[in-house]
BALOBA-1460 file (C-alpha; in Angstrom, 3 decimals):
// residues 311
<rec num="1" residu="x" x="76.932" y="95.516" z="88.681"/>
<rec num="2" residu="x" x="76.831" y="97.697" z="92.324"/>
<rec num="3" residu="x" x="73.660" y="99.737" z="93.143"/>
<rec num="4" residu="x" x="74.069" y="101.392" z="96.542"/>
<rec num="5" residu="x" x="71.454" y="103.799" z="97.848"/>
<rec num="6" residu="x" x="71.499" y="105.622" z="101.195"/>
<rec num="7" residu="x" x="73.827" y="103.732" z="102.589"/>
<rec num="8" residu="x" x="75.216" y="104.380" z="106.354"/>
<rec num="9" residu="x" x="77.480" y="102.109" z="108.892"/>
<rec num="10" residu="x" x="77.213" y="103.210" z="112.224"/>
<rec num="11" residu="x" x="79.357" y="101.601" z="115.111"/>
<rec num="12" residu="x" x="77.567" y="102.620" z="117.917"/>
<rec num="13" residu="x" x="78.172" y="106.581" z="117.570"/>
<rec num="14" residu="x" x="80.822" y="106.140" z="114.949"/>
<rec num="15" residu="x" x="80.111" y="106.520" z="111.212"/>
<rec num="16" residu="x" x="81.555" y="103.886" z="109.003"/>
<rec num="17" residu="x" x="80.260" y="104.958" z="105.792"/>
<rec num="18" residu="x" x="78.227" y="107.907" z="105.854"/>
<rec num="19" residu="x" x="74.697" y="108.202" z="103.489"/>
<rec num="20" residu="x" x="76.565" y="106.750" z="100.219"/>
<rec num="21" residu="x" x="74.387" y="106.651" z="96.882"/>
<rec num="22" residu="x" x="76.076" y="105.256" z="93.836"/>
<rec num="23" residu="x" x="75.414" y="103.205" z="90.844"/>
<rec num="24" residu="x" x="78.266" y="101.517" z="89.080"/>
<rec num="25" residu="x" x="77.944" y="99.203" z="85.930"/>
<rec num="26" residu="x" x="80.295" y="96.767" z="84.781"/>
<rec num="27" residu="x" x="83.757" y="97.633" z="84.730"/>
<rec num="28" residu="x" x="87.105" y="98.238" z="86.385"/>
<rec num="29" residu="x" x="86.554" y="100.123" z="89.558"/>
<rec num="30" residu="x" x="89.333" y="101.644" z="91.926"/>
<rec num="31" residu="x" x="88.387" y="102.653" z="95.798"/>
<rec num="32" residu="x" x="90.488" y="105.249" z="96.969"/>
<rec num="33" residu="x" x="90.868" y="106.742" z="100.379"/>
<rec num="34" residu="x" x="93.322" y="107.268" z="102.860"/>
<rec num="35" residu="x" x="93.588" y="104.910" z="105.794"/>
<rec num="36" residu="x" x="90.659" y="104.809" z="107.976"/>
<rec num="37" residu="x" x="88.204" y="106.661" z="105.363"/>
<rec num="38" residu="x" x="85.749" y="103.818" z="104.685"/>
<rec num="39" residu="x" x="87.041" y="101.828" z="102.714"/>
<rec num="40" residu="x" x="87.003" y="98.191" z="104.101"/>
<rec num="41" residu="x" x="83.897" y="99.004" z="105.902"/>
<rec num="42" residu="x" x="81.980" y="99.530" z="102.249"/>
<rec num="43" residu="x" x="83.702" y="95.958" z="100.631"/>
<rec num="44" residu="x" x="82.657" y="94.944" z="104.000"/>
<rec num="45" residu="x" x="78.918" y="95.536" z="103.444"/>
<rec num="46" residu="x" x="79.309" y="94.726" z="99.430"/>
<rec num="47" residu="x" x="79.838" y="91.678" z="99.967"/>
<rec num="48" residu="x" x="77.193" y="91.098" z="102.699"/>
<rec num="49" residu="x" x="79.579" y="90.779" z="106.045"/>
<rec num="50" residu="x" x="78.053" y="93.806" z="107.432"/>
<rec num="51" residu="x" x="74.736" y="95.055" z="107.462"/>
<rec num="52" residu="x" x="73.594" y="98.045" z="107.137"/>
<rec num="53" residu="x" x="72.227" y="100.398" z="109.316"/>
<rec num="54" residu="x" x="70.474" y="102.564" z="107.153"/>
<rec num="55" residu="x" x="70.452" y="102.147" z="103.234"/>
<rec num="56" residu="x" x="70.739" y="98.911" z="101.212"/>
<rec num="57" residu="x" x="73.420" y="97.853" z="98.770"/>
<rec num="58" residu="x" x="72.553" y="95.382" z="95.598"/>
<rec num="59" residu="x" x="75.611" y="93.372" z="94.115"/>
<rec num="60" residu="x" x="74.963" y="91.991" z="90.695"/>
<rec num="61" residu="x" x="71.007" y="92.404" z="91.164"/>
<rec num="62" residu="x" x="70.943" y="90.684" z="94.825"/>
<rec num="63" residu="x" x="71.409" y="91.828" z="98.025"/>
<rec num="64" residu="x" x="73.973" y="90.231" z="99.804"/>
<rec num="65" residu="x" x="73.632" y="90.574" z="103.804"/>
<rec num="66" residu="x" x="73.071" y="86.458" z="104.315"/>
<rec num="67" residu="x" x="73.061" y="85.903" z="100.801"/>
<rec num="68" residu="x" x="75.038" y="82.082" z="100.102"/>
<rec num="69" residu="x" x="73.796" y="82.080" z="96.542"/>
<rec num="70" residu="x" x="75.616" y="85.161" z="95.803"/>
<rec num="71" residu="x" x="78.663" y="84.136" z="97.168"/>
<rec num="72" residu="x" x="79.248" y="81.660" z="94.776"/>
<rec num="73" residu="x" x="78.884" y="84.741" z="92.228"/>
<rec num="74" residu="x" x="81.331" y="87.139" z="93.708"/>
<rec num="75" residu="x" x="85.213" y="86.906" z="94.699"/>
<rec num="76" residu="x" x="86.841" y="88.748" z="97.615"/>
<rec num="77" residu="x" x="90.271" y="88.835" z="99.008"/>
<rec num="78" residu="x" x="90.991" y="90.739" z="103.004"/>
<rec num="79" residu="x" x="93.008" y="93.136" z="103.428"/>
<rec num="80" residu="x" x="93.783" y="90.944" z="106.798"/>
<rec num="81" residu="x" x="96.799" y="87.798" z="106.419"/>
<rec num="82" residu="x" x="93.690" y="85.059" z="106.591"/>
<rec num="83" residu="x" x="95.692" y="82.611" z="105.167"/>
<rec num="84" residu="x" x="96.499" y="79.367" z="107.472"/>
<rec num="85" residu="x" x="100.148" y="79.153" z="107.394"/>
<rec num="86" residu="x" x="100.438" y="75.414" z="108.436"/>
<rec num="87" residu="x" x="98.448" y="74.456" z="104.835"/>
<rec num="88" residu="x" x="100.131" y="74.482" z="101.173"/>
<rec num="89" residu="x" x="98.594" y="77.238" z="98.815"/>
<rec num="90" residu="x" x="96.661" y="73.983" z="97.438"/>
<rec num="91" residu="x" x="95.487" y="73.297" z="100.377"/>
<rec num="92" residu="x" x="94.234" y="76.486" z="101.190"/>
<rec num="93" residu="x" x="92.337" y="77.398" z="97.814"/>
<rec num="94" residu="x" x="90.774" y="73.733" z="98.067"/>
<rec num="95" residu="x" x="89.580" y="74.201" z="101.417"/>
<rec num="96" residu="x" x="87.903" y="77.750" z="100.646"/>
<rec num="97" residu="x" x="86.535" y="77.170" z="97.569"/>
<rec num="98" residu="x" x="84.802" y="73.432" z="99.114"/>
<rec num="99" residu="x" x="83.160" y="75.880" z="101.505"/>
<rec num="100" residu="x" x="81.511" y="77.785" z="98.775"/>
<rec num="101" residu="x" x="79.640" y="74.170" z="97.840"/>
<rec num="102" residu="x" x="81.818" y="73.013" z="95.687"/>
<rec num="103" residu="x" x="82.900" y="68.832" z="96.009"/>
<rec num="104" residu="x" x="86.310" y="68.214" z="96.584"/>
<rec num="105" residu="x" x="87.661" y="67.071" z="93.380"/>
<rec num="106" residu="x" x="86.160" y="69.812" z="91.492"/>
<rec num="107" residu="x" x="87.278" y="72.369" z="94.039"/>
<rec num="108" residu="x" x="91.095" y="70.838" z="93.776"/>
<rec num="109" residu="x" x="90.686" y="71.339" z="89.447"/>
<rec num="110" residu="x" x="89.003" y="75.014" z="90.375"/>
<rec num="111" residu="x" x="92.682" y="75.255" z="93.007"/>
<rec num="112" residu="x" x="94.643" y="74.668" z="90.359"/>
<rec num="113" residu="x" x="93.601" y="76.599" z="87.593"/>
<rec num="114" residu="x" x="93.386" y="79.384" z="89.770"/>
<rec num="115" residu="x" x="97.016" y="79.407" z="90.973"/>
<rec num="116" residu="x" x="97.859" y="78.414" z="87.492"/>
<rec num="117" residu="x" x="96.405" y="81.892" z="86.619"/>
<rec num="118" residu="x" x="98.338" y="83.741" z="89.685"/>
<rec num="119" residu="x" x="101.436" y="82.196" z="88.418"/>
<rec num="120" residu="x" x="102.079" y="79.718" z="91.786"/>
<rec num="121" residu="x" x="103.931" y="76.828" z="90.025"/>
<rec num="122" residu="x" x="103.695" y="73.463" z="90.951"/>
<rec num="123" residu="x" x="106.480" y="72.942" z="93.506"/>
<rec num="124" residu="x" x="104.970" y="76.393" z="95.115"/>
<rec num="125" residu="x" x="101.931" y="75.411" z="95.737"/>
<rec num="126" residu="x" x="102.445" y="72.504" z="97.545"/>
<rec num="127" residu="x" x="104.539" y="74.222" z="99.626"/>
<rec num="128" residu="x" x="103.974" y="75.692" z="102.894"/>
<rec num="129" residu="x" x="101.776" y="78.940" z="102.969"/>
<rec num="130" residu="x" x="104.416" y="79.953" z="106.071"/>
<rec num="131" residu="x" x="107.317" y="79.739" z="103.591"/>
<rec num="132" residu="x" x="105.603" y="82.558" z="101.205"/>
<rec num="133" residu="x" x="106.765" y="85.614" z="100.429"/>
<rec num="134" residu="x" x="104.263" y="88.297" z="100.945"/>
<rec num="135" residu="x" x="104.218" y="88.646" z="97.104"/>
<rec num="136" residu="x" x="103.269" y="84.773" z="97.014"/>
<rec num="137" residu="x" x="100.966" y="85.036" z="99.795"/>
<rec num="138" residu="x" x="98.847" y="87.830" z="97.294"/>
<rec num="139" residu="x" x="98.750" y="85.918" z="94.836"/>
<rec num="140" residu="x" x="97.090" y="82.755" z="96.567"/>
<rec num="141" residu="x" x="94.750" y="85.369" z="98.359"/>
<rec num="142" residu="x" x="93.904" y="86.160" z="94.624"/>
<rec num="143" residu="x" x="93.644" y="82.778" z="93.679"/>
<rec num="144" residu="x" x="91.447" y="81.853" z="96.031"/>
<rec num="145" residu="x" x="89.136" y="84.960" z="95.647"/>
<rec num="146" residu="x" x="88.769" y="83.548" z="91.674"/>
<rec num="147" residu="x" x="88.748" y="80.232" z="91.640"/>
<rec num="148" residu="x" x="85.060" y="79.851" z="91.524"/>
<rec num="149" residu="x" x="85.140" y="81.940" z="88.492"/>
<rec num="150" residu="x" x="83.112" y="84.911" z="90.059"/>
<rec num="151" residu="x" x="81.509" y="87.656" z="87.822"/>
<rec num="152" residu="x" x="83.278" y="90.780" z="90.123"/>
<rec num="153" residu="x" x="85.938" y="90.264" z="92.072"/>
<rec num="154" residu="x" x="86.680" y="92.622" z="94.995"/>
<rec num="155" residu="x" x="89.982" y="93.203" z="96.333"/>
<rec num="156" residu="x" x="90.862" y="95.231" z="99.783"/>
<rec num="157" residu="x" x="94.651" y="96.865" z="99.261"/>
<rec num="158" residu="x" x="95.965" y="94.130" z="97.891"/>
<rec num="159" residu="x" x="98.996" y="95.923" z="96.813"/>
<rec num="160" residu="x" x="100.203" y="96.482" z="100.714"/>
<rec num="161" residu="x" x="103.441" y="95.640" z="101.375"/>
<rec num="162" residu="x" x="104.808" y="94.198" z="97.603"/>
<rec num="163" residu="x" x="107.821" y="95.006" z="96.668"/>
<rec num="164" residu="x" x="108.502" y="96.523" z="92.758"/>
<rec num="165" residu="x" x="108.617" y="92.882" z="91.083"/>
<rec num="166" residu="x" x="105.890" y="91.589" z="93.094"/>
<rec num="167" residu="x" x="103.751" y="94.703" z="92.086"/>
<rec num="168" residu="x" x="104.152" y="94.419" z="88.578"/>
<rec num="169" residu="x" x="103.454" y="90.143" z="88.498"/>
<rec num="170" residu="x" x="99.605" y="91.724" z="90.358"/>
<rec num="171" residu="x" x="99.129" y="94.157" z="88.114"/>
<rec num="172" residu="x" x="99.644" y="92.216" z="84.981"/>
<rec num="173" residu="x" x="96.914" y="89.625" z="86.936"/>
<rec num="174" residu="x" x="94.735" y="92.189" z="87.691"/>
<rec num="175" residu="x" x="94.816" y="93.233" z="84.086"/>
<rec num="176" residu="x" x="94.513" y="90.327" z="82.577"/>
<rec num="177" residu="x" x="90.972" y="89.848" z="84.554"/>
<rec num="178" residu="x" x="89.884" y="93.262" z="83.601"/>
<rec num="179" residu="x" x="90.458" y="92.461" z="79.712"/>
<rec num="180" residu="x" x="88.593" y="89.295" z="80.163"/>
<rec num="181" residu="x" x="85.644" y="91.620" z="80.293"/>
<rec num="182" residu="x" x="85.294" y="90.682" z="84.462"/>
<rec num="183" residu="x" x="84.532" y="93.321" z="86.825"/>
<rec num="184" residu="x" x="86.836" y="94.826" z="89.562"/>
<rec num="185" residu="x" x="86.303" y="97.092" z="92.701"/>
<rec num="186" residu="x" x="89.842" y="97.167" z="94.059"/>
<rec num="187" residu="x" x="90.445" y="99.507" z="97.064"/>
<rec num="188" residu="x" x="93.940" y="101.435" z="97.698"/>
<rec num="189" residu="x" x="95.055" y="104.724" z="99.318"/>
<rec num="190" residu="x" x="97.657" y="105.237" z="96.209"/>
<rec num="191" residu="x" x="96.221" y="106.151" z="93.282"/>
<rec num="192" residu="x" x="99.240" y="105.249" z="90.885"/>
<rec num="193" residu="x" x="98.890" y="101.744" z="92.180"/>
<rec num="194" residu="x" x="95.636" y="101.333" z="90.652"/>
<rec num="195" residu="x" x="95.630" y="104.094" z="87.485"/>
<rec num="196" residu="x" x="96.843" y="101.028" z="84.786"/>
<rec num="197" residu="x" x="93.917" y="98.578" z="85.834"/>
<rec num="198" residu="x" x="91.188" y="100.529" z="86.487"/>
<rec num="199" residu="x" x="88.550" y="102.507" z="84.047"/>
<rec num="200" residu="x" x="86.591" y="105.094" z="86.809"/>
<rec num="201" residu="x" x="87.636" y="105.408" z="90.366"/>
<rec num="202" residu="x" x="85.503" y="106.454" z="93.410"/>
<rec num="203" residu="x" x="87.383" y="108.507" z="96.582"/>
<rec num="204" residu="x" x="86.202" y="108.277" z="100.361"/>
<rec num="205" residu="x" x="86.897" y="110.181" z="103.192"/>
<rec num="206" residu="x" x="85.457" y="109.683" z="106.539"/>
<rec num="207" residu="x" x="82.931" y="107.300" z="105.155"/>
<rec num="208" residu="x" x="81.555" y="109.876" z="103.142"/>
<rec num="209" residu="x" x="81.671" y="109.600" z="98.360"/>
<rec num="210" residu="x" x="83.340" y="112.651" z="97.798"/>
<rec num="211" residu="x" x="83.917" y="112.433" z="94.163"/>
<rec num="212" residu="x" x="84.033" y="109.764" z="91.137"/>
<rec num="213" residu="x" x="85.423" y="110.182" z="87.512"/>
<rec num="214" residu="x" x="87.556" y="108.511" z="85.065"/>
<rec num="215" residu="x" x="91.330" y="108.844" z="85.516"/>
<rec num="216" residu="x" x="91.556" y="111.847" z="83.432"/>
<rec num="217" residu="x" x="88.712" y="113.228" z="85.955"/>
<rec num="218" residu="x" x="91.079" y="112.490" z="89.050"/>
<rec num="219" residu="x" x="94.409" y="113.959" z="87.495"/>
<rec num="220" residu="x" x="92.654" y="117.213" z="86.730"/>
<rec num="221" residu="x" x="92.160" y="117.502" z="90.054"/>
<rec num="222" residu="x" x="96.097" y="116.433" z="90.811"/>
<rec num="223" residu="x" x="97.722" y="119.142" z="88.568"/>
<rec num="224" residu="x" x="101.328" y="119.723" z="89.063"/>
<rec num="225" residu="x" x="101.538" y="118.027" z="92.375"/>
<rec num="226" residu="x" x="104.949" y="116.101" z="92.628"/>
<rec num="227" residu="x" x="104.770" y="112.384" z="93.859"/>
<rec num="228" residu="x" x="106.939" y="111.248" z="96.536"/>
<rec num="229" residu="x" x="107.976" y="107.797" z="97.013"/>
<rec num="230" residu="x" x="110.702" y="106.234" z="99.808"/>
<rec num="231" residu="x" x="112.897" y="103.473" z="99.173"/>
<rec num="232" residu="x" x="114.414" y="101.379" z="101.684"/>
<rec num="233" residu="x" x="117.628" y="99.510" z="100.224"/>
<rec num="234" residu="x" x="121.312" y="98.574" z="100.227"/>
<rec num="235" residu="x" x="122.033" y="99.427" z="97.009"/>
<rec num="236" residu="x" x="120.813" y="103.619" z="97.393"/>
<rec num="237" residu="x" x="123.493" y="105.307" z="95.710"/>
<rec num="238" residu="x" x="123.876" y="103.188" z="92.420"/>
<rec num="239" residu="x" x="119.442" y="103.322" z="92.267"/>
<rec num="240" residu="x" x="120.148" y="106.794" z="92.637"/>
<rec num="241" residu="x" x="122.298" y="107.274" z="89.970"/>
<rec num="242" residu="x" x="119.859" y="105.431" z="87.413"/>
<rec num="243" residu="x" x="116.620" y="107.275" z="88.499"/>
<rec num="244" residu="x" x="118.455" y="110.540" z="88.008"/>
<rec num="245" residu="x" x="118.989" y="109.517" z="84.784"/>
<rec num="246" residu="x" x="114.953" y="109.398" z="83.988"/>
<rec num="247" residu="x" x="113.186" y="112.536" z="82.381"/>
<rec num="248" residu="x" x="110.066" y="112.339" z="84.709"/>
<rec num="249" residu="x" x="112.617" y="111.939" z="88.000"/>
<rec num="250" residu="x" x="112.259" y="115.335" z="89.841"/>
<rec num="251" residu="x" x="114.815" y="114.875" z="92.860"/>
<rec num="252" residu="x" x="116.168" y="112.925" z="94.899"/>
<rec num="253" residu="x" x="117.131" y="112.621" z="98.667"/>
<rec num="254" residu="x" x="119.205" y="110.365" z="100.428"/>
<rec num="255" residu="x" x="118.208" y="108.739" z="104.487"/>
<rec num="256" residu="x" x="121.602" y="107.124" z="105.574"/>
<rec num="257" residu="x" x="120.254" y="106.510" z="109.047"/>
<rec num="258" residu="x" x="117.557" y="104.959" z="107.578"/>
<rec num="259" residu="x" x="119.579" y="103.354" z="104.390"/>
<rec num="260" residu="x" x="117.376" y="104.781" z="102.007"/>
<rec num="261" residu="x" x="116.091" y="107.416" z="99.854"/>
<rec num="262" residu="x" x="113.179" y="109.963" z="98.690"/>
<rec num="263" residu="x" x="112.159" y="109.700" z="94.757"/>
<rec num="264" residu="x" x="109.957" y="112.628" z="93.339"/>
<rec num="265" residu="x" x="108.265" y="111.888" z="89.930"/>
<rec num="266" residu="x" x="105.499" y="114.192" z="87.971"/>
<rec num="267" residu="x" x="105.235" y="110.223" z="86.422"/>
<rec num="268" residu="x" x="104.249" y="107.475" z="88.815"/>
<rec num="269" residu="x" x="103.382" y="105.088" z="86.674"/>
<rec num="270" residu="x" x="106.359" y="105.663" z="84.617"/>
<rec num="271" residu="x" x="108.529" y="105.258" z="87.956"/>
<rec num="272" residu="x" x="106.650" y="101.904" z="88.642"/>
<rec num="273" residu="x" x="107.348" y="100.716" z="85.228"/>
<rec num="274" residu="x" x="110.688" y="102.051" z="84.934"/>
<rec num="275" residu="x" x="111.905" y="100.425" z="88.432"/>
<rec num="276" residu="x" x="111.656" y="96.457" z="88.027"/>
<rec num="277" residu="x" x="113.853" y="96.248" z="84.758"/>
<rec num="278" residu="x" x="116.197" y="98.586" z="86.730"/>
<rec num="279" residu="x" x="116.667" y="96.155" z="89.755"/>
<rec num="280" residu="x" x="116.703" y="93.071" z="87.645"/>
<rec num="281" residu="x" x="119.251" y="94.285" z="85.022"/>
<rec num="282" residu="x" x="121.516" y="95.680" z="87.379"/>
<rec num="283" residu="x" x="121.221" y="92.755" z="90.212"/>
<rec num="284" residu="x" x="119.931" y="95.749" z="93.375"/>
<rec num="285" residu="x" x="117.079" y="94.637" z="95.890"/>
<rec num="286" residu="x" x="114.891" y="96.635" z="97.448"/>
<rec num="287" residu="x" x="113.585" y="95.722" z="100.711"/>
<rec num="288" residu="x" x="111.067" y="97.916" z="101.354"/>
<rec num="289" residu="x" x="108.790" y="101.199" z="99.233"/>
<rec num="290" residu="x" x="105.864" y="103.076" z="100.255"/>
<rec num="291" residu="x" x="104.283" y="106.108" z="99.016"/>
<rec num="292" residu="x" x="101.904" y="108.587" z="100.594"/>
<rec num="293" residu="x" x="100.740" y="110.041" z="97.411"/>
<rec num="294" residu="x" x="101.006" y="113.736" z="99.184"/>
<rec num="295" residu="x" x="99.309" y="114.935" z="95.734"/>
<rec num="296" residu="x" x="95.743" y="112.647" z="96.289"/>
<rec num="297" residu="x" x="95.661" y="113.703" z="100.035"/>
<rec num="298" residu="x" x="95.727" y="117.486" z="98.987"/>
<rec num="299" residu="x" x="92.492" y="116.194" z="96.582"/>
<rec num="300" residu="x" x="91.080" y="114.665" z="99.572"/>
<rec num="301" residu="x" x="91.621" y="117.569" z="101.755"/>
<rec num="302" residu="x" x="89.947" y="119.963" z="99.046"/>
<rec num="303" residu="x" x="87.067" y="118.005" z="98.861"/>
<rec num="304" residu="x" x="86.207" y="117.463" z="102.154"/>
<rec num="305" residu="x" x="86.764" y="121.001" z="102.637"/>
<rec num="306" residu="x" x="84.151" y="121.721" z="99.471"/>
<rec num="307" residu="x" x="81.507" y="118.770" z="101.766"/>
<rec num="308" residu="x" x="81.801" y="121.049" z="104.576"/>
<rec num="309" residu="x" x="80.980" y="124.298" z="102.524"/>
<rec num="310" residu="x" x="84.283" y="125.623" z="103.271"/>
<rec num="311" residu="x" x="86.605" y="127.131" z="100.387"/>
């Protein structure tokens, strides 16, 4: 599926990815890495926007700096809001999947399938991209990454910004692809995000591979190292009072200046799972969640440390 070998990014005297040799067949693949460690700079030359400096990458047997063919044979989705927000999702997945080569009517069939898969109903799509929520602007992001029906699809932190619900709806997309035997190179500086799609997972820091392994692999390395997640709501004290309720809930504390609170779980997934039915049973929003994942950067740290030929 990916063959890289040697690879290095320079911009001018800084490294963007940093001699990278790696081999991946098909599968589920997650790209992990804090912000700034390489991560977009690799899709980047993947999927032939950058070229190399040194090195060469092949993508499904081809190598795809000025490559159109290929394009037709690979999916992508920006970190970056691309989307024009004065065109309807249909609009939008038309448009990008004409300038692949495809003619118009077949492109609109390809637009609709594609959103049907995403889960944009009828009335959305026609809608305004500018009346989206960010968990609606994903999901036509996805849509138009797989319309074409690609053979790997590459995503760049999609998950960025979703709130619980919307989390979940990618997810079960993202799986869904990955059981369809498709491959998957999704990037993402939070491991837990990724840990129910993907098979094998590669980490990057300062554009250099540090390590690759299965899950198991990466959680060895992640022993009893607490999670911490922040949760920005209205409703803090009555979420509170549920989470506490949950076996792998650890503590938590409460912001009031900034009308939220701290969640540690030894489970992230579990917390992830656990949290939609929550809000949805019980009628609480959240308006905003992040997590640093405290436990990966202490991986990250290690290795680099290990690169360096320090203890």
């Amino acid at each position: 599926m990916l063959k890289i070998s040697n690879l290095t990014k320079l911009y001018n005297i800084v490294i963007g990815v940093n001699d990278m040799s790696v081999e991946l067949p098909k599968g589920a693949y997650g790209l992990l890495g804090p912000n700034g460690s390489g991560k977009t700079t690799l899709l980047n030359l993947i999927t032939g926007q950058l070229k190399p400096t040194v090195g060469q990458v092949e993508v499904l047997g081809e190598r795809p700096w000025k490559n159109n063919v290929l394009m037709k044979r690979i999916g992508f989705s920006s970190a970056l809001d691309i989307l024009q927000t004065k065109t309807t999702g249909l609009e939008w997945v038309t448009l990008y999947t004409e300038m692949l080569g495809f003619r118009h009517k077949v492109a609109v069939d390809m637009a609709h399938k594609a959103l049907d898969r995403v889960g944009l109903s009828g009335t959305d799509r026609i809608r305004g991209i500018d009346q989206y929520s960010r968990g609606m602007k994903q999901r036509c992001k996805i849509a138009q990454a797989i319309a074409h029906e690609p053979e790997l699809l590459m995503l760049d932190e999609p998950f960025a910004g979703l709130d619980p619900i919307a989390r979940f709806e990618l997810t079960t997309i993202l799986t869904n692809w990955v059981e369809e035997g498709r491959g998957l190179l999704i990037s993402s500086h939070i491991l837990h995000e990724l840990e129910s799609i993907c098979d094998s997972f590669l980490l990057m820091m300062t554009g250099r591979l540090l390590a690759s392994g299965t899950i198991q692999e990466i959680h060895k390395l992640m022993t009893n190292v607490p999670k911490k997640i922040w949760i920005r709501t209205p409703h803090a004290p009555q979420i509170a009072v549920t989470l506490q309720s949950l076996e792998h809930i650890i503590g938590i504390d409460f912001h009031e200046d900034q009308g939220g609170i701290d969640v540690r779980t030894k489970a992230p997934n579990d917390f992830y799972r656990d949290l939609p039915s929550i809000l949805i049973e019980q009628n609480l929003r959240i308006v905003e969640m992040q997590s640093d994942d405290d436990s990966l950067d202490s991986v990250f740290e290690k290795l680099l440390n290990l690169h360096r030929g320090e203890s």
